[in-house]
C-alpha positions, -999 to +999 in steps of 0.1 A: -168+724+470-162+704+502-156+722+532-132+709+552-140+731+589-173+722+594-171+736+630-163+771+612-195+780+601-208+813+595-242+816+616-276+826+596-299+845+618-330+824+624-365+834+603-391+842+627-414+814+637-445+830+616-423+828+587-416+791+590-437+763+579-452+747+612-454+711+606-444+676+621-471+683+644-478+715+664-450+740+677-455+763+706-427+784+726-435+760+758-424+729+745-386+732+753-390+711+786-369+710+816-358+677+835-326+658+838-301+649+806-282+620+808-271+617+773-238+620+759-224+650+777-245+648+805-235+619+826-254+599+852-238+582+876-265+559+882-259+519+876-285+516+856-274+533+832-269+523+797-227+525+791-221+549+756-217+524+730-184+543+712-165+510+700-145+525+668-135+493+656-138+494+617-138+463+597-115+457+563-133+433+536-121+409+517-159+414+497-175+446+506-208+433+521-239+459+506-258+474+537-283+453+537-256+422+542-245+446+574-279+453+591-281+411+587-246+403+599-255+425+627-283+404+638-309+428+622-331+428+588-339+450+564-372+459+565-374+485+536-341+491+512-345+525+486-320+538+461-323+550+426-285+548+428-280+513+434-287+479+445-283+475+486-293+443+487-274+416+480-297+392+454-324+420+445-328+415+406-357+440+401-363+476+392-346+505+413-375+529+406-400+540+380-399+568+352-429+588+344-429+607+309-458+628+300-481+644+326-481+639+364-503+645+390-494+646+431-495+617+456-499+579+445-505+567+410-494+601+401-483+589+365-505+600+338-483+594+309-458+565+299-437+544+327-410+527+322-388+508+352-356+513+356-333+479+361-299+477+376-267+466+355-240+450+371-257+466+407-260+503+395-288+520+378-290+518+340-284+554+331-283+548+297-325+536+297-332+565+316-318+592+291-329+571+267-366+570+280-368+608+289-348+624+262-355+661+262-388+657+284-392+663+318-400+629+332-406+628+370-398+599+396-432+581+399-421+551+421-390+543+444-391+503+445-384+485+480-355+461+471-361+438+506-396+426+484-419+437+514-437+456+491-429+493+505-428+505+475-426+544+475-449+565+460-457+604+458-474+612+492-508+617+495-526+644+519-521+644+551-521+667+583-499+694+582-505+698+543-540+688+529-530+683+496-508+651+483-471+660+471-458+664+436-432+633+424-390+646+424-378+653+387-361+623+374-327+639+362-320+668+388-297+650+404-269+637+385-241+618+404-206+596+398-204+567+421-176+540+415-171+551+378-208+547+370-234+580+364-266+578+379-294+605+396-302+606+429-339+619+444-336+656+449-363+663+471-376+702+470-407+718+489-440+700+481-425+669+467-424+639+491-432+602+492-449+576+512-461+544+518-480+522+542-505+545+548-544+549+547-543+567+518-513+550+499-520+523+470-502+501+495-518+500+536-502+481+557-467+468+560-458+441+585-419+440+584-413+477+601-411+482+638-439+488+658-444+506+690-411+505+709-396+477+694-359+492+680-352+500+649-319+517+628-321+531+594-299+552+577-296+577+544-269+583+522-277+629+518-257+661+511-252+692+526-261+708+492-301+721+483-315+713+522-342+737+533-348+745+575-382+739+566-402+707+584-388+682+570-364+660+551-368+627+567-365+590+554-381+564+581-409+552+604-438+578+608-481+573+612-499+551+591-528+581+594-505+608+577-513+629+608-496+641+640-508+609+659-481+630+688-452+630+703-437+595+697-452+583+668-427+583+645-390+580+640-371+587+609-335+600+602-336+637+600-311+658+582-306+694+578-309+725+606-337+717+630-364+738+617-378+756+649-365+723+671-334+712+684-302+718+671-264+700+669-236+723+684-226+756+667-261+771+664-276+775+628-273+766+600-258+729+611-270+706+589-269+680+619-280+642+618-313+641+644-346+617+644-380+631+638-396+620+666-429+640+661-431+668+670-394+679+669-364+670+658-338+659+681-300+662+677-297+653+716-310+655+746-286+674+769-291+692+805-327+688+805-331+703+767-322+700+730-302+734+718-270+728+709-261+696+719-226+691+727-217+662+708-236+667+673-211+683+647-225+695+618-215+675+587-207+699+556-203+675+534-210+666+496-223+629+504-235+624+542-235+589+559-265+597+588-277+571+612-297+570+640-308+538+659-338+535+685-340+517+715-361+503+743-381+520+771-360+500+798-329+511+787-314+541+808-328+536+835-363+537+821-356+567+799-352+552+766-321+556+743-316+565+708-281+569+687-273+593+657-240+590+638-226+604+611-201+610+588-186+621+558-199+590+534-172+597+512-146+588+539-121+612+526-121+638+553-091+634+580-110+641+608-149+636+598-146+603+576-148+582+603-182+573+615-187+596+650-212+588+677-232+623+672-253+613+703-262+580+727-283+585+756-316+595+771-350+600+749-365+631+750-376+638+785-410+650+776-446+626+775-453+604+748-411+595+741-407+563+764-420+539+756-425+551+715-454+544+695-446+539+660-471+531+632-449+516+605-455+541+576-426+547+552-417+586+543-393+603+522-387+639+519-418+648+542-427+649+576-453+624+595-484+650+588-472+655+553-454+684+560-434+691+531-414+724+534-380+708+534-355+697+508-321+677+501-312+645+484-314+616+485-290+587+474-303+558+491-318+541+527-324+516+545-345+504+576-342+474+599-358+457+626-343+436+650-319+446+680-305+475+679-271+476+660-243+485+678-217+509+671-197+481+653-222+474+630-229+512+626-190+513+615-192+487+595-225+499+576-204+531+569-177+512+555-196+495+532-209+531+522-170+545+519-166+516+496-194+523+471-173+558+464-198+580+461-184+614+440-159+591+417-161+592+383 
């Protein structure tokens, strides 16, 4: 059921740190820094200051452009485009993902049985083939194919870091859902299954169309409130080529779900808030010097989450960096949580190693940077892009185009 307070959420009390699964890089008690804020909330009055970007304009169609159509119009590109939902990109005629029936075995190539790829009719998956191919069996998700045709083609992660062995591939048919009068599953990710590519150990190395270093980036994931674990961490985006915790900076993903033994949205625990993995925590903000319940990030209890976060450059802010999360109901139906909210726009993470960034330009899903794979949630589809950095009008408009694939409708 949809709850319609998020704000009014009973709190959970937080698991000691020994019970939770240390991972996206090391935690220790001292890492909580002090310094200046000046992000959303916390104001600086200095000129050199990046203004919040809060333009609410939202656009109306006359042809509802597919996200990948936004990221362009915006004067971005796509870089990677995943959905086993869906096609997001306008022209892409090939398969959303691959079946595996038979056995499996974890991280890449992890089919052992039969395969068969799953095509797109009339722009959503073919259900039908899928039941068809699986039938009674247990067939798993062996591949998640990148629509943009760069070739980051998911795959089930191989070792890494945090966990040394590689993760299991998602059940194929866990995830059943309606969108715009069409069945289809989504990827429900659970502890120990991830994927991954552009990485040493991946069937496919090196990528050239992700962001490297500082240069910006903005992605977004279509999630859920539902099946998320506080465990490090459900991410989709940018992390280390080595599948280690190369530190703090080295990746950047869109994070959703309670902040693990890191930052945390306002309310306290449980959330689930919109943040970016930045290695080595999860960030919801960065507010009076620190990143506990930050002022501006709501959680978003919600059956189908729009979640967006957008990085900037190291001059911006008066050489502090910026990033943006936003969010919102993707479903667009909630009066005061269906538009899409600026959740956060200000300072980096006032800490070494977060200005200027260092990302690799590895893909993840469901895992952290170091392979750490004690979280969960689904996963409907996502997108990365290079380029500027979108603004808050294109941010609107890529949630529009979300509203408008009506996610939940039979």
């Amino acid at each position: 059921m949809k709850m319609r307070h998020p704000i009014l959420l009973a709190f959970v009390a937080a698991l000691p740190l020994a019970a939770l699964p240390v991972a996206c890089g090391a935690y220790s008690s001292g890492e909580i820094g002090g310094g200046g804020g000046g992000g959303t909330g916390s104001p600086d009055s200095s000129a050199c200051m990046t203004p919040v970007d809060n333009d609410d304009t939202v656009p109306s169609f006359d042809v509802t452009p597919l996200p990948c159509d936004v990221f362009g119009q915006g004067g971005t590109k796509c870089s990677t485009a995943h959905s086993t939902v869906r096609v997001i990109v306008s022209g892409y005629a090939g398969p959303l993902y691959q079946l595996c029936n038979g056995s499996s075995s974890p991280g890449p190539s992890s089919c052992k049985g039969t395969t068969q790829d799953i095509q797109a009719v009339d722009g959503y998956a073919d259900v039908a083939t899928h039941d068809g191919f699986c039938g009674a069996d247990t067939c798993t998700i062996s591949k998640i194919y990148d629509q943009t045709g760069n070739g980051y083609d998911l795959e089930p992660a191989p070792p890494g870091g945090a966990k040394g062995s590689p993760d299991t591939p998602a059940k194929a048919s866990a995830l059943p859902v309606n969108i715009n009068g069409h069945s289809a599953y989504g990827v429900l990710i659970r502890p120990g299954m991830g994927y991954r590519t552009g990485c040493n150990g991946c069937n496919f190395k090196r990528g050239q169309a992700m962001a490297m270093g500082d240069e910006p980036q903005s992605m977004y994931m279509v999630t859920s409130q539902h099946e998320l674990v506080d465990g490090c961490c459900f991410d989709y985006g940018n992390a280390e080529t080595t599948s280690n915790d190369d530190g703090n900076g080295t990746m950047e993903a869109v994070y959703f779900g309670g902040g693990v033994v890191w930052g945390t949205g306002y309310g306290g625990k449980p959330g689930p808030w919109v943040m970016a993995d930045l290695e080595n925590g999860v960030f919801a903000g960065w507010e009076n010097g620190q990143d506990k319940n930050i002022s501006t990030n709501m959680p978003l209890t919600f059956d189908f989450v729009t979640a967006i976060v957008v990085g900037d450059t190291q001059e911006k802010n008066c050489g502090k960096g910026r990033y943006m999360l936003y969010g919102a109901d993707a479903t667009g139906a909630d009066a005061a949580f269906g538009k899409l909210m600026t959740l956060y726009d200000g300072v980096r993470p006032e800490k070494p190693g977060y200005v200027p960034m260092q990302k690799q330009g590895s893909l993840i899903l469901g895992t952290g940077g170091d392979n750490s794979s004690g979280g969960a949630g689904r996963f409907y589809e996502g997108a990365t892009a290079t380029g500027p950095a979108i603004s808050k009008r294109t941010a609107n408009h890529l949630h529009a185009a979300i509203v408008a694939a009506k996610y939940g409708m039979p």
